[in-house]
C-alpha positions in Angstrom: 0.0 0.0 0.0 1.6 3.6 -1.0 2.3 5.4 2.2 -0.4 8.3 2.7 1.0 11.6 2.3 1.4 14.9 0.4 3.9 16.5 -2.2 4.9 19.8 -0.8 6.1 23.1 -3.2 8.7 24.9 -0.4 7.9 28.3 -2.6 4.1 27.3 -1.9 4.5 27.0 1.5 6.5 30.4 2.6 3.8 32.1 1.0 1.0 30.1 3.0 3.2 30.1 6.1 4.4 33.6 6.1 8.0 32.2 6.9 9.9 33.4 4.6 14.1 34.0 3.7 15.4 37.1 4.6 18.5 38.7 4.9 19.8 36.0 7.7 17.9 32.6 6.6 14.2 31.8 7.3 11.8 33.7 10.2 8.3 33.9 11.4 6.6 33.8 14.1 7.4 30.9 16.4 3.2 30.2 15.6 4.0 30.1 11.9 7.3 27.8 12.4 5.1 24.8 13.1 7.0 21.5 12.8 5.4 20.7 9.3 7.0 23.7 8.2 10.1 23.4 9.6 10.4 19.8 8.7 9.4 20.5 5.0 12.1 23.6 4.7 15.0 21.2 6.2 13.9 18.3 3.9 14.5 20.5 0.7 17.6 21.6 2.1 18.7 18.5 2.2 17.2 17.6 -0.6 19.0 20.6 -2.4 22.4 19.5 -0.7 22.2 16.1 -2.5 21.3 17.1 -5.7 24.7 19.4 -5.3 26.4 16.4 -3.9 27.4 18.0 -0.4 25.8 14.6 1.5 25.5 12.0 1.2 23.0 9.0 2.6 24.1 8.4 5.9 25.6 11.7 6.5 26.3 13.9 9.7 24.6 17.0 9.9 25.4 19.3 13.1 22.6 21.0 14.6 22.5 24.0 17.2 19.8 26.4 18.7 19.6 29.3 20.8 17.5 30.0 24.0 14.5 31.1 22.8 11.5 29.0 24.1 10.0 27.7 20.6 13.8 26.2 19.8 13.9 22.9 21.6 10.8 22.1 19.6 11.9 23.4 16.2 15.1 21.3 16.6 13.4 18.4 17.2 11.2 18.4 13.6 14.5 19.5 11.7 16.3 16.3 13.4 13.3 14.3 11.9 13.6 15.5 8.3 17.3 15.0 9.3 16.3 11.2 9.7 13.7 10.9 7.6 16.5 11.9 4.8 18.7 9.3 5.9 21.1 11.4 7.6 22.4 11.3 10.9 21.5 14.3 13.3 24.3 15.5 15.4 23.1 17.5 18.6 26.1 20.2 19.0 23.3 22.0 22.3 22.6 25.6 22.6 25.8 27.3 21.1 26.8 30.4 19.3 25.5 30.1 15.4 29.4 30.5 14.1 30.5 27.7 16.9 28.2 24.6 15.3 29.4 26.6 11.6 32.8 26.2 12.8 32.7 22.8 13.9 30.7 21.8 10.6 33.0 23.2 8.1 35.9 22.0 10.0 34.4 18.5 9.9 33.0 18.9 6.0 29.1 18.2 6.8 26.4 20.7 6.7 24.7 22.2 10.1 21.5 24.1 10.6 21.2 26.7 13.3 17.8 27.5 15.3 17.4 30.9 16.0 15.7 34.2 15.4 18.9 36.0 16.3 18.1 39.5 18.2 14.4 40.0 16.9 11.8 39.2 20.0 11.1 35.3 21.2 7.5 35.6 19.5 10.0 35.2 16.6 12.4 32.5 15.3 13.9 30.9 12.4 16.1 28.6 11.1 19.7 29.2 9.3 21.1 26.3 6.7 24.9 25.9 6.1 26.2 24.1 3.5 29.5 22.0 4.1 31.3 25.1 3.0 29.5 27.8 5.0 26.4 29.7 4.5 23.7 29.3 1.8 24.1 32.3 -0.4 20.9 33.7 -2.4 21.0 31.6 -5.4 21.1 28.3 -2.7 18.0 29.8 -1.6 16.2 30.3 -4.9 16.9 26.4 -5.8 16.0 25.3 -2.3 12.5 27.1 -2.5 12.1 25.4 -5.3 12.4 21.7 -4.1 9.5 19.3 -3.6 9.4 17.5 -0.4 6.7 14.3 0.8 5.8 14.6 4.1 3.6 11.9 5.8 0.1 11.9 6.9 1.1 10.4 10.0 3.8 13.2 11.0 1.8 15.6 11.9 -1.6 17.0 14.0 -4.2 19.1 12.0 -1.9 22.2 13.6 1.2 21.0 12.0 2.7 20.0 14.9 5.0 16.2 15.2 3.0 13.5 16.8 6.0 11.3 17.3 9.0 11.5 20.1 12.0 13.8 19.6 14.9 12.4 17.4 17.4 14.3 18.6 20.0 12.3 19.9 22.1 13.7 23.6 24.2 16.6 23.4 27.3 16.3 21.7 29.9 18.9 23.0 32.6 18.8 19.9 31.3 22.1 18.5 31.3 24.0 21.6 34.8 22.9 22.6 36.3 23.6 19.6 35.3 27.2 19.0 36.3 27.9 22.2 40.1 26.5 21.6 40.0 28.3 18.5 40.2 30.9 20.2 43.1 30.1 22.9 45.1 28.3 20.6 45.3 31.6 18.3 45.8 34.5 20.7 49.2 34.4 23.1 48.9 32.7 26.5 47.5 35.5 29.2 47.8 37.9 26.4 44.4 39.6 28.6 46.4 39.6 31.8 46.0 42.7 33.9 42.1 43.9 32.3 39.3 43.7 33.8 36.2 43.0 32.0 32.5 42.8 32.6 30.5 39.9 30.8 26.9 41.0 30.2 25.3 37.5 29.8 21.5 38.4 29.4 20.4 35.3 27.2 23.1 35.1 24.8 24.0 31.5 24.3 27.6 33.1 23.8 27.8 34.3 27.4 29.6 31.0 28.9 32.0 30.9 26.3 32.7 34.5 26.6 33.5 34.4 29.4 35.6 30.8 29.1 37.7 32.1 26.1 38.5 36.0 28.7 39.3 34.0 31.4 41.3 31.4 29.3 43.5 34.3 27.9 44.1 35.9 31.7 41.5 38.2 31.6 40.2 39.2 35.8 36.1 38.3 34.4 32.7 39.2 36.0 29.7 38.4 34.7 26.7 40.3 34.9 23.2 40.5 33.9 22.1 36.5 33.0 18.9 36.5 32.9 16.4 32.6 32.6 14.0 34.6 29.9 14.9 35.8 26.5 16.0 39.0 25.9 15.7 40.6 22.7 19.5 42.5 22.4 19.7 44.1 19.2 23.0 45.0 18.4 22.3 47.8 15.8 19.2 49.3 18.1 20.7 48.7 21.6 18.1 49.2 24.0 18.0 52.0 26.6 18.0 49.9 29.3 21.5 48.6 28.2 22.9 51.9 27.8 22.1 52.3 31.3 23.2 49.0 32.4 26.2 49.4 30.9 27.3 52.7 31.5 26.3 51.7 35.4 28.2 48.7 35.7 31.3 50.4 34.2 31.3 52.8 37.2 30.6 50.6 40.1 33.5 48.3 38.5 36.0 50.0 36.8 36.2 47.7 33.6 38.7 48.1 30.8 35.5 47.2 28.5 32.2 45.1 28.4 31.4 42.0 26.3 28.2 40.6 25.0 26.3 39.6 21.9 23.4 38.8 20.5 21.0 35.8 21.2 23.1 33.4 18.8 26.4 35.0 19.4 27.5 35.7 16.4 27.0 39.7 16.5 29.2 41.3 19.5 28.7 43.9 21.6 32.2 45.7 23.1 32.0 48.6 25.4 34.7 51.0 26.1 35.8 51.6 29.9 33.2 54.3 30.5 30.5 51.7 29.6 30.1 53.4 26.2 29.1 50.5 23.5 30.8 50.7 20.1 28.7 51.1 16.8 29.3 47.7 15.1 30.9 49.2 11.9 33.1 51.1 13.9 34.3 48.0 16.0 35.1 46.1 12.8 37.1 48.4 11.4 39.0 47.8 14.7 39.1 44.5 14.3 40.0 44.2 10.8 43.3 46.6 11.4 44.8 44.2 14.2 44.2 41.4 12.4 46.2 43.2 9.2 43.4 43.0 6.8 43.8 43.8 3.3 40.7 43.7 1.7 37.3 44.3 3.5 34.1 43.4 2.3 31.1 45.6 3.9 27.5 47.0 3.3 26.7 50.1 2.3 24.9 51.2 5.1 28.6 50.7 7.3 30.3 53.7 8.6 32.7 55.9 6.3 35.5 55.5 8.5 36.7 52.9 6.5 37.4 54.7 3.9 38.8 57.4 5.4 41.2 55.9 7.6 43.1 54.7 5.0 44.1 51.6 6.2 42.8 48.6 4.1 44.2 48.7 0.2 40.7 48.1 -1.6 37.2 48.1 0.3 34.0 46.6 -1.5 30.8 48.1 -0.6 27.4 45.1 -0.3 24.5 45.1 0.1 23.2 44.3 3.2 23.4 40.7 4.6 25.9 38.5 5.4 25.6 36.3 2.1 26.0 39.8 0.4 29.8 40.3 2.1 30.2 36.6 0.8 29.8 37.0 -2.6 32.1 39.7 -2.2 34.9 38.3 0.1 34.4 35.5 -2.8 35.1 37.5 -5.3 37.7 39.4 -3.9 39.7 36.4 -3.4 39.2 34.8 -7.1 40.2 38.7 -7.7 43.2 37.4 -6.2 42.8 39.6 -2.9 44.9 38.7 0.3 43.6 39.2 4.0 39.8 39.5 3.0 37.6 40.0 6.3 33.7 41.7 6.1 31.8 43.0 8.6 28.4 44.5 9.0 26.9 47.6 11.0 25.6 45.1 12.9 29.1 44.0 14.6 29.2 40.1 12.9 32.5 40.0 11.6 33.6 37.1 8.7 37.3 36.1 7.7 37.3 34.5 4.5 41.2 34.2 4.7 43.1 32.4 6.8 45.1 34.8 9.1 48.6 34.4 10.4 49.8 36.5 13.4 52.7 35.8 15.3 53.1 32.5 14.0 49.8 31.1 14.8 47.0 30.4 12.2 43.4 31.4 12.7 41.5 29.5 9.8 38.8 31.3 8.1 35.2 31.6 9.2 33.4 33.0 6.7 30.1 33.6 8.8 29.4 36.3 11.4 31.2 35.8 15.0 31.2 37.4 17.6 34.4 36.5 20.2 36.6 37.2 17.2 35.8 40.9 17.7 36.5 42.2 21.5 39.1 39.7 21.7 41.3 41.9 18.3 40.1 45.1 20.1 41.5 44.2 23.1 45.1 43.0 21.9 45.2 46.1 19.4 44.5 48.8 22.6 47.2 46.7 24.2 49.5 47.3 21.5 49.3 50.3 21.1 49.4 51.0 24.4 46.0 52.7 25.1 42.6 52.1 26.3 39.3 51.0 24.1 38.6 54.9 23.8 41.5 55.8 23.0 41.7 53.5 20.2 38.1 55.1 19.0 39.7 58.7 19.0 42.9 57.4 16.3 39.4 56.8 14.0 38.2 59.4 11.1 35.7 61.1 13.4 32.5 59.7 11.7 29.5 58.9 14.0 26.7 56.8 12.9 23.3 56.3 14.8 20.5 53.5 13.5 17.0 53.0 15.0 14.0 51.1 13.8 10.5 51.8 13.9 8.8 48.5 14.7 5.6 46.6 13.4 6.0 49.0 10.2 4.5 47.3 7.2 6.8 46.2 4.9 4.8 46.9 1.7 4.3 50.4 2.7 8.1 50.6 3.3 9.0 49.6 -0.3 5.4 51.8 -1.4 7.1 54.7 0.0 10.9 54.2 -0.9 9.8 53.4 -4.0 9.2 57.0 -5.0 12.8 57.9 -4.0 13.7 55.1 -6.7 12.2 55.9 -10.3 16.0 55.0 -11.8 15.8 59.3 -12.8 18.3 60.9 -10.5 17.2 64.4 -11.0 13.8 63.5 -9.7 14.9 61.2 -7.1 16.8 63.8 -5.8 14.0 66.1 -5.9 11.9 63.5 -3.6 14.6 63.5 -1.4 14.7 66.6 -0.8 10.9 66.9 -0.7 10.9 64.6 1.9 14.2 65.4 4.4 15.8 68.7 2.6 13.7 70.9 5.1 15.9 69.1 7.8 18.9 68.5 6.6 19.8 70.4 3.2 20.5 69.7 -0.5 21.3 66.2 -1.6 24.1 65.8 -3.0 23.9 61.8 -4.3 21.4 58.7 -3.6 22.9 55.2 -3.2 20.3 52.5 -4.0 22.5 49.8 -4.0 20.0 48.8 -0.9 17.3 50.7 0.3 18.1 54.2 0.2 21.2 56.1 0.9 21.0 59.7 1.1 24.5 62.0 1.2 23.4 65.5 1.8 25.6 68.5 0.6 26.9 68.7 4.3 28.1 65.1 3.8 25.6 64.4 6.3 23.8 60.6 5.5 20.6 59.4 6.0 20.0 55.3 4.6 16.3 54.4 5.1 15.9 50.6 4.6 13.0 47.9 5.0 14.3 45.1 7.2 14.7 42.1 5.5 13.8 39.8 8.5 11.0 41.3 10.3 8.0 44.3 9.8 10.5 46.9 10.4 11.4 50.1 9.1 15.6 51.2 9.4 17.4 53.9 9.5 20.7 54.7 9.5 22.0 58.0 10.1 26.2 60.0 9.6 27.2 62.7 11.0 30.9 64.1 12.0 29.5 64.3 15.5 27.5 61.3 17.3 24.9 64.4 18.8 24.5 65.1 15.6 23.8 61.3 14.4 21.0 60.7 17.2 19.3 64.2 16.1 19.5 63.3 12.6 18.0 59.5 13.4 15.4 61.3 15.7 13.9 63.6 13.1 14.1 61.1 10.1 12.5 57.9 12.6 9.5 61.0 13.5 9.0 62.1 10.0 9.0 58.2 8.9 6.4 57.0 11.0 4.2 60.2 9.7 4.0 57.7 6.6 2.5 54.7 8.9 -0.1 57.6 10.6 -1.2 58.9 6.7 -1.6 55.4 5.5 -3.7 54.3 8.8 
């Protein structure tokens, strides 16, 4: 008798679903990600990785999740597809996002990572790797157009699994190797003599933060771990961790303070007044200790990079990490050395290896965060100053980004649209009809994503749909970070007039 069943379109089903790709791999609403759904998505990407020949029957594939509460359950229907496609699951726990991509391009099998990153726990998603690192956009167009067969007897009438997990006990390869990576690479007690806070919150980074400071003779103290998600954003930090911060730097005299996001692979770094970095501005950091030549970054990144002249040849993206990929990729079939990227969101990506002081730190091309406090760190050492004296050697460019939230995304692109005819002239003129009476002429319009506004002043305003969620961004440069906020305060005020017109 032919088993009972259905043939599922995966393109069908994001549009019934409403989880959908984005910028950093599927999301929806944890209600939306029921196990059908996730079961189908992982089926076609394994279907996908087959018909590439990047697994094999039988094979490993390494799976992670973050804290949220909807992630135990979504990692238990990807390990059944995982099964169901004659695969072996491999449970690498609750670790950073680039710790299981680490482990699974070190070990040459695919991994899939459970998490919604920094967007609230009502939220998740689901990231695919293939052997070789992240799926890149044109993985993602064959993917969505796989077939899978699920089984009637899978699921409830709610799409949720009617049979017991399949995920096997915690294997805890992944999570020890990323954080020897990381000891093995930088010089024994190379932290000795700083003292530095650990803001734990619900990061699934925050023990292996902390691990890795202590492990290179950092004095640590953690603060701040909390048993519920919490949302940390590193492009929109909350006020509350402003305050936090700036609060725990006085009380404790820290040299700087660590955290990142919910699946650790975008950092937060402090100074020692408690003052967190923009993430843009923090790679740049990063990428000059670690001798970069070529750097791969959005457009909506900080200037700085040019200006500081240090990097021989910069390549501006679009934004998302598969964007800075494609570029690092190119780069290097360019025949480029030393190729990093990094995003305004702090994730930083080596897509070299890189050699310092005789040791070897082999290329991750996928956002991390420990690679990034841990270069800041050894460069203010260096050079003999603290974390805010390194920011003042920097072109004195200050960025400031917001979002307003539950903003419609069709009324985003609507609106934006009419900034982005192809006719500069009269793009121009609707920039200027919509934010000249606050900040000027324009002088240019980038559209190489979203919009990027450079007024006569050389003042910058980028407006941007997200790509992950009903948000609206906006980005705002200024040769003073006053100046930034104001600027992000008057163009988030005269944005949401749009949402109040259209309501």
């Amino acid at each position: 008798m032919a088993e009972q069943g259905e043939q599922v379109v995966i393109a069908e089903l994001m549009q019934s679903s409403g989880v959908k790709f984005g910028t950093s791999g599927a999301r929806g609403l944890a209600d939306d990600m029921t196990d059908r759904v996730c079961y189908a998505y992982t089926a076609g990407f394994l279907q996908y990785l087959a018909s590439i020949g990047d697994i094999e029957a039988g094979g490993r594939v390494a799976i992670a999740g973050d804290f949220r509460p909807s992630t135990p359950r979504i990692m238990n229907a990807v390990a059944m597809a995982v099964v169901d496609g004659g695969c072996q699951p491999v449970n690498c726990g609750f670790i950073p996002t680039p710790a299981v991509a680490s482990y699974a391009m070190a070990s040459g099998i695919p991994s899939i990572m459970v998490t919604g990153s920094h967007i609230p726990d009502d939220r998740n998603g689901i990231k695919y790797y293939k052997s070789s690192g992240e799926i890149l956009k044109h993985d993602e167009q064959a993917l969505s157009a796989r077939q899978v067969w699920i089984s009637a007897g899978h699921f409830d009438a709610a799409g949720q699994s009617v049979s017991a997990g399949l995920l096997p006990p915690v294997d805890d390869a992944a999570a020890r190797a990323y954080v020897a990576r990381y000891l093995y690479f930088f010089p024994a007690d190379c932290l000795s003599g700083l003292k530095i806070g650990i803001y734990q919150h619900s990061t699934v980074a925050r023990d292996m933060l902390a691990e890795v400071m202590r492990g290179l003779g950092a004095e640590v103290i953690c603060l701040g771990r909390s048993k519920t998600f919490i949302p940390v954003d590193t492009e929109a930090i909350r006020p509350e961790d402003v305050q936090l911060a700036a609060e725990w730097a006085g009380e404790y005299g820290f040299d700087c303070i660590v955290s990142a996001d919910g699946d650790g692979d975008r950092p937060l770094v402090s100074d020692e007044h408690g003052q967190w970095l923009r993430g843009d501005v923090a790679g740049v950091l990063c990428a000059r200790y670690l001798g970069a030549k070529c750097v791969a970054t959005p457009v909506s990144c900080n200037s700085a990079v040019e200006k500081c002249g240090w990097f021989k040849r910069i390549e501006r993206t679009r934004i998302g990490s598969p964007y800075v990929i494609e570029a690092m990729d190119a780069a290097i079939a360019d025949g480029a050395a030393n190729v990093i990227g990094y995003e305004a969101n702090g994730g930083f990506l080596t897509a070299t290896d890189i050699a310092l002081a005789g040791y070897v730190l082999r290329a991750l091309p996928t956002r991390d965060a420990m690679i990034v406090p841990l270069s800041i760190l050894m460069l203010a050492k260096a050079e003999e100053r603290t974390v805010a004296g390194l920011l003042a050697t920097l072109p004195q460019r200050f960025t400031c980004s917001d979002r307003l939230k539950n903003f419609p995304t069709e009324l985003s692109q609507s609106r934006l649209a009419a900034l982005n005819t192809g006719d500069e002239a009269a793009d121009i003129r609707a920039a200027e009809a919509l934010l000249g009476g606050a900040f000027g002429s324009v002088a240019s319009i980038d559209v190489t994503d979203g919009i990027r506004i450079t007024f006569a002043s050389d003042e910058v305003a980028h407006l941007r749909p997200s790509g992950n969620a009903p948000e609206l961004r906006c980005y705002n440069e200024a040769d003073s970070a006053r100046r930034a906020a104001e600027m992000n305060s008057i163009c988030l005020t005269i944005l949401a007039s749009w949402q109040e017109s259209a309501s």
